[in-house]
Backbone as CSV, one residue per row, in Angstrom:
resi,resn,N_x,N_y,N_z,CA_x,CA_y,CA_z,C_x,C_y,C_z
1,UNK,-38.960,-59.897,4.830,-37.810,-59.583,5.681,-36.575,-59.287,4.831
2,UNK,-36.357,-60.077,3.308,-35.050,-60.094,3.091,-35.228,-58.192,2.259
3,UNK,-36.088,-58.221,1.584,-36.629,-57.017,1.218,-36.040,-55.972,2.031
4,UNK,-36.655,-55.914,3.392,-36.413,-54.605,4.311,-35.220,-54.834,4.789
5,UNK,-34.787,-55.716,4.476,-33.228,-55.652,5.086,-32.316,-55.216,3.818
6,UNK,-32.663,-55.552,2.771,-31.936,-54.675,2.012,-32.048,-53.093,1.398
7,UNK,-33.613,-53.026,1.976,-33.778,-51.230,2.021,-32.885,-50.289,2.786
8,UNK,-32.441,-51.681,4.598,-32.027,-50.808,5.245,-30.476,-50.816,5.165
9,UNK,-29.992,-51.622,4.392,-28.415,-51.866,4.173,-28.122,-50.152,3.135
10,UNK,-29.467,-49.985,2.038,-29.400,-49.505,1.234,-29.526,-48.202,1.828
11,UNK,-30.618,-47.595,2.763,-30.246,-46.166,3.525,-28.801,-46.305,4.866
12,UNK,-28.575,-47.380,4.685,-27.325,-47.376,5.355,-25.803,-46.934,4.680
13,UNK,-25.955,-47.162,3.153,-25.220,-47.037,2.140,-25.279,-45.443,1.966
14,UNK,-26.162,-44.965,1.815,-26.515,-44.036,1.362,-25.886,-43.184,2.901
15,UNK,-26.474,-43.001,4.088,-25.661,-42.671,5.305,-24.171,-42.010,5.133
16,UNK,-23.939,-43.616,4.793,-22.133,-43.614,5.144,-21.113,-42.954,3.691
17,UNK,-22.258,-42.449,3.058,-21.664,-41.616,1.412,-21.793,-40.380,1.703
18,UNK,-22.838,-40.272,2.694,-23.118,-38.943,3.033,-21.746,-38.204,3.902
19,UNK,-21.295,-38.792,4.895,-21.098,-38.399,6.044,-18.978,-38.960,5.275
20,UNK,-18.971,-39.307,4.395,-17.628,-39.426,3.749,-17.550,-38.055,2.773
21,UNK,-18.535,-37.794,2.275,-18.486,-36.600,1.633,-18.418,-35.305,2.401
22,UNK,-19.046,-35.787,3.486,-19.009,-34.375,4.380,-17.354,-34.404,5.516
23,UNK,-16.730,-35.249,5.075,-15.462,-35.751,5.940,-14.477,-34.780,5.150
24,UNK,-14.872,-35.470,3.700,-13.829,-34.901,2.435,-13.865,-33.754,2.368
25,UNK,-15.030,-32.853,2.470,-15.401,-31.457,2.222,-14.493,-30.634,3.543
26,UNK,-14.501,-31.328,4.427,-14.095,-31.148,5.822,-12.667,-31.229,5.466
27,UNK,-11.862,-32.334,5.146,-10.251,-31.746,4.828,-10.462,-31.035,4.137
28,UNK,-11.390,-30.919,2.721,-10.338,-30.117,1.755,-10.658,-28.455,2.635
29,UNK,-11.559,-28.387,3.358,-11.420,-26.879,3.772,-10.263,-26.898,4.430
30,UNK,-10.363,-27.584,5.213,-9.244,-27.739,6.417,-7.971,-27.286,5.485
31,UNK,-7.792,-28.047,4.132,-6.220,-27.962,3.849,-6.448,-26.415,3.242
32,UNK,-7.418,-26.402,2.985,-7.522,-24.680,2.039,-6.774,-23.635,2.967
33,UNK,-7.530,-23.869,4.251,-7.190,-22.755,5.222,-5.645,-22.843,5.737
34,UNK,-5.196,-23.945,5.379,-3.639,-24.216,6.262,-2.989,-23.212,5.230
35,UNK,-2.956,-23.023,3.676,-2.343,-22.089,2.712,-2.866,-20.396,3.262
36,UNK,-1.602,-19.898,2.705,-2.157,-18.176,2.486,-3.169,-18.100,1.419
37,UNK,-2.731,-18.564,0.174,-4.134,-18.230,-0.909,-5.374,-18.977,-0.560
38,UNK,-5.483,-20.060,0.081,-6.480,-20.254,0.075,-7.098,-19.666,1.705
39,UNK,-6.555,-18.892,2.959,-7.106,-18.165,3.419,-7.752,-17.230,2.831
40,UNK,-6.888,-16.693,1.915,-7.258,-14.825,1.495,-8.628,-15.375,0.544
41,UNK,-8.745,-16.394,-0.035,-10.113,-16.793,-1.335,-10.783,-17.575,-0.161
42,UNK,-10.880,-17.847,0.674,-12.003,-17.981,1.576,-12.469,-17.065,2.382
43,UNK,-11.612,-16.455,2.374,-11.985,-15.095,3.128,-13.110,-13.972,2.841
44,UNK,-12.578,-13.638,0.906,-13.556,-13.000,0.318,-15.012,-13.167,0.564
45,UNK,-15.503,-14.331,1.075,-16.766,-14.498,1.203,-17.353,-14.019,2.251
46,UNK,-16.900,-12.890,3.021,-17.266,-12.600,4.227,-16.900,-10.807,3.907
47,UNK,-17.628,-10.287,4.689,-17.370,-8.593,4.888,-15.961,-7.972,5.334
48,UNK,-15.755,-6.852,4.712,-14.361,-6.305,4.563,-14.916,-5.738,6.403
49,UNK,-13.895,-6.138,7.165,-13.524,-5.126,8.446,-13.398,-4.091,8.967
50,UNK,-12.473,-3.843,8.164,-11.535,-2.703,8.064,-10.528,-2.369,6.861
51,UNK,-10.495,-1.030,6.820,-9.686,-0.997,5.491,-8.879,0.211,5.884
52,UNK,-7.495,0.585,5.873,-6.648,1.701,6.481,-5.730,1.373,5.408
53,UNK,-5.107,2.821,5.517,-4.194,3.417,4.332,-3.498,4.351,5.282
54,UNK,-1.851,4.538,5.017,-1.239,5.947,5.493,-1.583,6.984,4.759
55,UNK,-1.812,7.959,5.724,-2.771,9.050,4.887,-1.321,10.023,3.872
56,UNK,-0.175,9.537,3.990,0.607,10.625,3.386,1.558,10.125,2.471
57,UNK,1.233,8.436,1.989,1.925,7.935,0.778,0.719,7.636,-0.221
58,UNK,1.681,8.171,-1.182,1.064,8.539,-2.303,-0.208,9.411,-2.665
59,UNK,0.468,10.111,-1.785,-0.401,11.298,-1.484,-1.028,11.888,-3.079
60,UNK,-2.397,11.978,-2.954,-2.905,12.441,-3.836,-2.253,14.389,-4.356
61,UNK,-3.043,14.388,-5.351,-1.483,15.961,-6.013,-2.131,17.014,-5.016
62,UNK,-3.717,16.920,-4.735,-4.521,18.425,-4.315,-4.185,18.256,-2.540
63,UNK,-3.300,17.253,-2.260,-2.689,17.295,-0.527,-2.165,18.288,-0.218
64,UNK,-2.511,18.587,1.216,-1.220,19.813,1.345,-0.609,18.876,2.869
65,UNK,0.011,17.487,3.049,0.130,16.605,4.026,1.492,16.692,3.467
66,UNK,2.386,16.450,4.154,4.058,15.776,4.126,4.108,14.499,3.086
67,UNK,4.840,14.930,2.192,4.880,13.385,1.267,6.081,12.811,1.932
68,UNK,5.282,11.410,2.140,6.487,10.385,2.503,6.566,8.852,1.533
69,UNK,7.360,8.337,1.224,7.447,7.541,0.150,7.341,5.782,1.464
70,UNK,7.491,5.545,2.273,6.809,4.465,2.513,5.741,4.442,3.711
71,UNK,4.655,3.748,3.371,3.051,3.791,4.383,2.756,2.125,4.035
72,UNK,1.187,2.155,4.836,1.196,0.863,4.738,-0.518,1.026,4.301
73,UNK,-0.941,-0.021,3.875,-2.251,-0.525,3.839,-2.693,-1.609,4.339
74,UNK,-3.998,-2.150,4.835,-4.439,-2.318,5.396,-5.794,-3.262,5.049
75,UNK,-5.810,-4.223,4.756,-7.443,-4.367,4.761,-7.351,-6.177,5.337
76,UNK,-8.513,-6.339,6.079,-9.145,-7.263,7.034,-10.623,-7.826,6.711
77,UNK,-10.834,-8.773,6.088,-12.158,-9.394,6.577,-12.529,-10.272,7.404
78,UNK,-13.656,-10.008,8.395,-14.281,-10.687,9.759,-14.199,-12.477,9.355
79,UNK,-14.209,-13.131,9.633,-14.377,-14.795,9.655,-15.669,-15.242,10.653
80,UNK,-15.913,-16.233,10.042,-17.233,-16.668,10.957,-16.472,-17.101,12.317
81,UNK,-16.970,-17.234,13.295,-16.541,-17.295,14.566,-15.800,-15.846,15.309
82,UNK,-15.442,-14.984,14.671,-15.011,-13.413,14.701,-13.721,-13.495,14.763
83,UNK,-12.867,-14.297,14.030,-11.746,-13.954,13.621,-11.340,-12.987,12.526
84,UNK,-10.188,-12.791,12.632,-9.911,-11.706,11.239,-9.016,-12.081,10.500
85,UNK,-8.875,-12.312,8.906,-7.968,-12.708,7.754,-7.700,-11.028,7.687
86,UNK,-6.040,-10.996,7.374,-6.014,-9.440,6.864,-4.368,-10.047,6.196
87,UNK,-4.525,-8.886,5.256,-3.340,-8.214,4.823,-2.478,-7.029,5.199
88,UNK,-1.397,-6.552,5.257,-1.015,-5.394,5.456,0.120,-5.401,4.418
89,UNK,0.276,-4.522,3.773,0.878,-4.247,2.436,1.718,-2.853,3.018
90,UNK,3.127,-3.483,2.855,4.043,-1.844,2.945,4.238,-1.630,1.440
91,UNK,4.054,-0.283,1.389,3.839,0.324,-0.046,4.933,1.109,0.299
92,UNK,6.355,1.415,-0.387,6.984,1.938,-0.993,6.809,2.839,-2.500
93,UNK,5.869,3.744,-2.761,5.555,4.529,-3.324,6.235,5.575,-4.178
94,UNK,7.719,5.659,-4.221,8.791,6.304,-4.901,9.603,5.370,-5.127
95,UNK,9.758,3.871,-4.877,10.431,2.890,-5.821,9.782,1.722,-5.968
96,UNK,9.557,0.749,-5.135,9.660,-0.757,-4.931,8.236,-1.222,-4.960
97,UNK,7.171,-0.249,-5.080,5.866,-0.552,-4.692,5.573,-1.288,-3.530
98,UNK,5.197,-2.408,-3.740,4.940,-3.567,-2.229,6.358,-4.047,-1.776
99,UNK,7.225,-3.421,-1.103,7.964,-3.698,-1.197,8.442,-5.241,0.272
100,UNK,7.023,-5.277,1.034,7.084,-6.112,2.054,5.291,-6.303,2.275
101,UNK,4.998,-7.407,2.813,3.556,-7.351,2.859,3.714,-8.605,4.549
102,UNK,2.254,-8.680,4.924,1.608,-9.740,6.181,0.416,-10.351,5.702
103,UNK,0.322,-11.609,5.681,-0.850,-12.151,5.993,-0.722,-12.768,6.740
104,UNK,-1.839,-12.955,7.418,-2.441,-13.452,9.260,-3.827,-13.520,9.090
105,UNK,-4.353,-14.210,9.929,-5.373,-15.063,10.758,-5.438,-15.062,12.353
106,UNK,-6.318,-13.992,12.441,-5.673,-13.745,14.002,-6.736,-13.018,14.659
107,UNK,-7.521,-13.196,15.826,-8.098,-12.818,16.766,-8.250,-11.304,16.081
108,UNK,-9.498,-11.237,16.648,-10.296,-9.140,16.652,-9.392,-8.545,17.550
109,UNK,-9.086,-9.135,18.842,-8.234,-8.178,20.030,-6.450,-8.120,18.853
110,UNK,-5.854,-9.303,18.863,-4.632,-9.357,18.034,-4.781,-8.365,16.538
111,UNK,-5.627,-8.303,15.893,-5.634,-7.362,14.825,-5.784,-5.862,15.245
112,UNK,-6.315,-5.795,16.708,-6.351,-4.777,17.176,-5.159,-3.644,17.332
113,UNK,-4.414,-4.744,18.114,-2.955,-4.744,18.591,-1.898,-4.223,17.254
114,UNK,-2.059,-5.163,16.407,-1.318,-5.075,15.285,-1.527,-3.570,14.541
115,UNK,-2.591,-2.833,14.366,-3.106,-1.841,13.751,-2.210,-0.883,15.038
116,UNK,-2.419,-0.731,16.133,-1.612,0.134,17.284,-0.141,0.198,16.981
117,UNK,-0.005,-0.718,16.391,1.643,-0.696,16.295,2.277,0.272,15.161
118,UNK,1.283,-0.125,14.295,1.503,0.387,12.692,1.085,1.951,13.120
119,UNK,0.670,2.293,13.687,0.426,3.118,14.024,1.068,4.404,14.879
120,UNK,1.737,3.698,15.889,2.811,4.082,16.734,3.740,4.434,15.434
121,UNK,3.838,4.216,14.421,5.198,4.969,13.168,4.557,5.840,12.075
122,UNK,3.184,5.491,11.943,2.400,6.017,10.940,1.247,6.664,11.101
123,UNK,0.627,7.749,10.113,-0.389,8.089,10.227,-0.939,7.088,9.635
124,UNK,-2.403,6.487,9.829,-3.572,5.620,9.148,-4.488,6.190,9.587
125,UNK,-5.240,6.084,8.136,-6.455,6.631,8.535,-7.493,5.591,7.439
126,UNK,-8.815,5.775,7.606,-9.506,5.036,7.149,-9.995,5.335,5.869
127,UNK,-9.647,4.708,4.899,-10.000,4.756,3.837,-11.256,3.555,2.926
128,UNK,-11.804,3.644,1.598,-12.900,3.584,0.788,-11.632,1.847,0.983
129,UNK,-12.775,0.942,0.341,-11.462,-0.761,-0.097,-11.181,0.138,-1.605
130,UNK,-11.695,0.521,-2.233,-11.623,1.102,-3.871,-10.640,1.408,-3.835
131,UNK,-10.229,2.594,-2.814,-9.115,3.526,-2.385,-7.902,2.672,-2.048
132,UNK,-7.921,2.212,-1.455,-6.787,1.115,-0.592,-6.039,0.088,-2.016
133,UNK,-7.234,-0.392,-2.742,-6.697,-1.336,-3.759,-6.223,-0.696,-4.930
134,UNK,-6.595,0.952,-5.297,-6.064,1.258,-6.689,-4.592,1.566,-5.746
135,UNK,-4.612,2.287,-4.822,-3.161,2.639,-4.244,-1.899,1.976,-4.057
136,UNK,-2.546,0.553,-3.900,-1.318,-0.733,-4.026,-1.567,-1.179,-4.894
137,UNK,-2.087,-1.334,-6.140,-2.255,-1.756,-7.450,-1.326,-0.797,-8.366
138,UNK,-1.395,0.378,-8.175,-1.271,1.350,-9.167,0.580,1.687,-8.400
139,UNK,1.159,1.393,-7.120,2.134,1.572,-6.783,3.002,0.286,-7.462
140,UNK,2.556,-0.987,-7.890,2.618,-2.050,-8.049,2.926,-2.087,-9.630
141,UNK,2.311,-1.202,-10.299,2.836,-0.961,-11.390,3.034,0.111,-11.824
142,UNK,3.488,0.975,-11.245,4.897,1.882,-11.231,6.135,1.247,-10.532
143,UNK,6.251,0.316,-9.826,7.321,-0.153,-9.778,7.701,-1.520,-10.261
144,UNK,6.839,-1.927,-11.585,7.738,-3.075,-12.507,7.680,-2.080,-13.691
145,UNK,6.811,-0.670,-13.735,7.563,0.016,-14.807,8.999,0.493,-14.561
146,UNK,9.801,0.554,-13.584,11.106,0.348,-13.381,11.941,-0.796,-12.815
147,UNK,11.559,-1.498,-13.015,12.271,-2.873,-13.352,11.864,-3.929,-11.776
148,UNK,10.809,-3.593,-10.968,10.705,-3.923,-9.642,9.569,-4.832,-9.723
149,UNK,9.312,-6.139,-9.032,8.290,-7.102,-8.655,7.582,-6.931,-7.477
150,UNK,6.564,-7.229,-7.427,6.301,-6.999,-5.873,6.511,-8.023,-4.811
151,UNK,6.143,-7.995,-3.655,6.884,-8.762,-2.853,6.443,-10.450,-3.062
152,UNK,7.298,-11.283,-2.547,6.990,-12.722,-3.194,5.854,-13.677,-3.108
153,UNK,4.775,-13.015,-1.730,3.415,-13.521,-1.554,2.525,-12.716,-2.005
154,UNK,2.848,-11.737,-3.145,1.929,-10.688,-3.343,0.428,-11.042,-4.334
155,UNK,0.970,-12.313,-5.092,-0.226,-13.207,-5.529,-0.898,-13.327,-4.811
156,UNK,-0.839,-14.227,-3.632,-1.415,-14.607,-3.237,-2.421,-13.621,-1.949
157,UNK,-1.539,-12.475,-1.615,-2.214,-11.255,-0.696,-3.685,-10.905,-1.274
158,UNK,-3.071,-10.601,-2.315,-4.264,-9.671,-3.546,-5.832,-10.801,-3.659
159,UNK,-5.598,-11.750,-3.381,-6.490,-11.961,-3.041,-8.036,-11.821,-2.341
160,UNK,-6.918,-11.525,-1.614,-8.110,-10.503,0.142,-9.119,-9.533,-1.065
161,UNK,-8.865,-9.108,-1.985,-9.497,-7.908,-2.658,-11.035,-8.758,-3.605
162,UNK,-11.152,-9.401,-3.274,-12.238,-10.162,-4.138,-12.956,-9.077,-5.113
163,UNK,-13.862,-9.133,-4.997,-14.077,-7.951,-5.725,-14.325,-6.332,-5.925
164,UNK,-13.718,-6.098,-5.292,-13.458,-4.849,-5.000,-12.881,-3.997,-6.551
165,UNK,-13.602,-2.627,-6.322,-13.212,-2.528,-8.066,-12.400,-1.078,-7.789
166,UNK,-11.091,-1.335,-7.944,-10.735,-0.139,-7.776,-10.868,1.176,-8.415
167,UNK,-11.239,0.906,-9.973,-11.613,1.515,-10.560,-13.166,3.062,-10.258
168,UNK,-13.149,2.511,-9.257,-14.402,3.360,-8.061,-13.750,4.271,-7.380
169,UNK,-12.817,4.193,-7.560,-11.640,5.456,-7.123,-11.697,6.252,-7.886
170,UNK,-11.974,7.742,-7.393,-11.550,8.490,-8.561,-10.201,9.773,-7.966
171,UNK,-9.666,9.115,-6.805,-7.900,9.333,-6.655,-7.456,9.081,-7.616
172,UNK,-6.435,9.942,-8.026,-5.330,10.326,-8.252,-3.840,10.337,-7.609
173,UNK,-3.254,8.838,-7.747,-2.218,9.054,-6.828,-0.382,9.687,-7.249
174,UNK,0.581,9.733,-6.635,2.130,10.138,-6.713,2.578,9.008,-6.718
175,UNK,3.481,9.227,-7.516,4.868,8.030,-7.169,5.953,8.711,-7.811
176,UNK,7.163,8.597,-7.503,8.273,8.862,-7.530,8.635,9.795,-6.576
177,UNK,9.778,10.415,-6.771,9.885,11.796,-5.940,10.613,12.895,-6.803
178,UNK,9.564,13.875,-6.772,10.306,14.891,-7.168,10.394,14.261,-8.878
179,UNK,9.660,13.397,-9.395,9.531,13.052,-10.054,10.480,11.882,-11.344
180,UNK,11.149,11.639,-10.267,11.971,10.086,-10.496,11.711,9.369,-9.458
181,UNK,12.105,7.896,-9.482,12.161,6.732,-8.791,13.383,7.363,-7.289
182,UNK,12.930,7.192,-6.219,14.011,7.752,-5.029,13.827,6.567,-3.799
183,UNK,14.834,5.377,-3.729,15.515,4.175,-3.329,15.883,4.963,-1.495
184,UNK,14.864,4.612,-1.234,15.134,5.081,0.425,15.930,3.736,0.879
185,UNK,16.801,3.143,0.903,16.992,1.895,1.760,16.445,1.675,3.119
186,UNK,16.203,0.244,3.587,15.271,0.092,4.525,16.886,-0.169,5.789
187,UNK,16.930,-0.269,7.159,17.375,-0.903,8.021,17.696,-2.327,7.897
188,UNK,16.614,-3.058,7.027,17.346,-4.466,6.647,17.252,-4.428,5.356
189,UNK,17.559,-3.977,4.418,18.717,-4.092,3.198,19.803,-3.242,3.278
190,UNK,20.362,-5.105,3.277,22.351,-5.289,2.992,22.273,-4.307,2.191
191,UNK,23.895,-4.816,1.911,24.547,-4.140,0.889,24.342,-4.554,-0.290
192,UNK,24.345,-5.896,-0.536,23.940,-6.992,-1.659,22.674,-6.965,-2.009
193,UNK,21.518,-6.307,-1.281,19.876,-5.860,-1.853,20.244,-4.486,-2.327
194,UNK,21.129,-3.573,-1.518,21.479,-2.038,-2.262,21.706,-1.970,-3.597
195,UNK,22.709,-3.020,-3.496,23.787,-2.683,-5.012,22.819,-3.336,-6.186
196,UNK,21.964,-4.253,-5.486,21.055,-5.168,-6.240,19.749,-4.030,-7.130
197,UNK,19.436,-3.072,-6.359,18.127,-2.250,-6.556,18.808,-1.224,-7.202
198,UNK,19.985,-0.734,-6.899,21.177,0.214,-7.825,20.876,-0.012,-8.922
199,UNK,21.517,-1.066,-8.935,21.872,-1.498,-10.679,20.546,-1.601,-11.209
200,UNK,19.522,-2.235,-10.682,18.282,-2.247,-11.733,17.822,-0.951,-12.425
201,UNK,17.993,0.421,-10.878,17.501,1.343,-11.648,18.971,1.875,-12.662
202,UNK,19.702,1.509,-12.558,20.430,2.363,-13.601,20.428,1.667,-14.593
203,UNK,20.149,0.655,-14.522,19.252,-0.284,-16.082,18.533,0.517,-16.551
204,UNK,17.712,0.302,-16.001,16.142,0.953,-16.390,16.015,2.483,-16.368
205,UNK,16.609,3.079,-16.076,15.993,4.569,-16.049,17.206,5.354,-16.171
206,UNK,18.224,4.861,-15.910,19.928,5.946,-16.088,20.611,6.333,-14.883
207,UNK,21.734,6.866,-15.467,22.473,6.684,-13.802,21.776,8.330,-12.990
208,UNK,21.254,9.491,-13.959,20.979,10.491,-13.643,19.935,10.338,-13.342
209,UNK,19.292,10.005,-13.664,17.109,9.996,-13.249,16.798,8.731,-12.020
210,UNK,17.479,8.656,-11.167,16.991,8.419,-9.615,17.545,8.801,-8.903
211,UNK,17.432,8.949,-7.102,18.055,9.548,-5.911,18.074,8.276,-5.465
212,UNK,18.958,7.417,-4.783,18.821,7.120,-3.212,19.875,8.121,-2.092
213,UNK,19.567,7.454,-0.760,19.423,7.504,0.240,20.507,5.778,1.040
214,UNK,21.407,5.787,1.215,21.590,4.612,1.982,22.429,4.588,3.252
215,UNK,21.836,3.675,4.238,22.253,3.931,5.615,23.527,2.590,5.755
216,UNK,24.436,3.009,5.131,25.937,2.167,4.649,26.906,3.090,5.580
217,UNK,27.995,2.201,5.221,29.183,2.809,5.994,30.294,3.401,5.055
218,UNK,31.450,4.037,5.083,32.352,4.758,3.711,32.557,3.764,2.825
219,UNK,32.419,2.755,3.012,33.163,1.683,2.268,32.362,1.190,1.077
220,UNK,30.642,1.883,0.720,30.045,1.858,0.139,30.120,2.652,-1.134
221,UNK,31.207,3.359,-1.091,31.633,4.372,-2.268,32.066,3.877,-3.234
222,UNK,32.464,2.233,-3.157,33.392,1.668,-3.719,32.404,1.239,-5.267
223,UNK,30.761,1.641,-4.366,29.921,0.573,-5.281,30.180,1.749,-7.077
224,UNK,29.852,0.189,-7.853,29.696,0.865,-8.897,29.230,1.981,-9.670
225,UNK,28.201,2.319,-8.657,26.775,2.982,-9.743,26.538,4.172,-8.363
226,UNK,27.913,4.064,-7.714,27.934,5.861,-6.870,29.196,6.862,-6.882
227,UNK,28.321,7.536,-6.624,29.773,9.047,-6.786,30.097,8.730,-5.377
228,UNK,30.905,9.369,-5.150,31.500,9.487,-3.618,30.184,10.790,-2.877
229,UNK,30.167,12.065,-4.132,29.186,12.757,-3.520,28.224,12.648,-3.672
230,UNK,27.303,11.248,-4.342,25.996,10.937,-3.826,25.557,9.866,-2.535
231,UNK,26.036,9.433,-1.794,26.266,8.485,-1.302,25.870,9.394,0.499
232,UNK,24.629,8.883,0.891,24.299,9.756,2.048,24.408,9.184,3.041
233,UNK,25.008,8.796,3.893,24.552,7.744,5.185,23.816,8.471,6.403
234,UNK,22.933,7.380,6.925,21.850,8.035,7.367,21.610,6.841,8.413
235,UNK,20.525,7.770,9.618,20.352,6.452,10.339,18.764,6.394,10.086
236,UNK,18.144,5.387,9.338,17.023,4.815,8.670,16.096,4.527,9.549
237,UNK,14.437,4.675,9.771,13.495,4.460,10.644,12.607,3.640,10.123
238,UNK,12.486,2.782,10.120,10.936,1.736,9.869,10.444,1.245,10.342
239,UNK,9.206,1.154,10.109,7.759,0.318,10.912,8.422,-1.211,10.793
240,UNK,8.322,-1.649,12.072,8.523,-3.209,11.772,7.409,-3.676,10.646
């Protein structure tokens, strides 16, 4: 008796190691998924969705499409239960590269929704993941070759790309305009992000070798690093 009672203390031991390990495994996913990086690296383990690109930034050279310097990208992988992890990357393509990005966790119908919207401002069309990742990779560094970072979760976005080799691209993409860096200002950059992105490029590249564009009022003439006759005011359109 004392025997089998300590066999069964002993698969009882063994039980309750089991089912603590499977507790632990259970937060640490749990806490993985509460982070953005550790959505986007759990994510990888599952099939790409969808993958969309604006068909007219960074327009390849043999286009004959409207070049426009900001589009968005796009890529989504399915989740078990049929949710969707995605990114959406605004690519600024004639200065800032990523200059704004999304990550979400969100219903097939809600990613649905979200793609309609982007859409309602943009052409998208469906592109290769190869395609999608050299295009925000390669915009990404053309704009810290002029003095620009990409946006502040962009570590952790790039993720979503597990292995995806962009190098399977054999695009050819644009950046600049007209073949300098050209500072479209957005609807929400102040004046204090203007004068901020000013000055970098006239760091970096001279006061002659870039264009902007800013949707300011006269009182913006005052800034350092403008003529009175470069200084365009404009009323500015962007994709939320």
């Amino acid at each position: 008796m004392a025997k089998s009672e300590q066999q069964r203390q002993k698969q009882l031991a063994k039980k309750r190691a089991k089912e603590q390990r499977k507790q632990r495994e259970l937060s640490r996913q749990k806490q993985q998924m509460a982070s953005k990086s550790g959505q986007m690296l759990a994510s990888i383990k599952y099939p790409i969705y969808a993958c969309l690109a604006s068909t007219t930034v960074g327009r390849p050279t043999e286009s004959d499409e409207e070049v426009q310097g900001m589009g968005t990208v796009i890529v989504a992988r399915q989740l078990p239960g049929g949710s969707i992890a995605f990114v959406a990357f605004l690519i600024d393509a004639w200065c800032l590269g990523v200059k704004d990005l999304v990550i979400r966790q969100v219903t097939r119908s809600d990613f649905g929704d979200f793609v309609e919207k982007v859409r309602q401002n943009e052409p998208l069309g469906k592109v290769e993941p190869s395609y999608a990742r050299k295009l925000t990779e390669r915009a990404v560094e053309y704009a810290k070759s002029i003095g620009f970072q990409p946006a502040g979760d962009y570590s952790k976005a790039s993720l979503i790309w597990g292995d995806v080799d962009p190098d399977a691209c054999a695009t050819e993409f644009v950046f600049g305009h007209e073949g300098k860096p050209y500072y479209f200002a957005g609807p929400h950059d102040d004046l204090a992000k203007q004068n901020r992105i000013c000055n970098t490029l006239l760091r970096n590249v001279g006061k002659d070798n870039f264009h902007f564009t800013l949707p300011v009022p006269p009182s913006a003439m005052d800034l350092p690093w403008a003529d009175e006759d470069e200084v365009r005011s404009i009323e500015a359109s962007m994709p939320e």
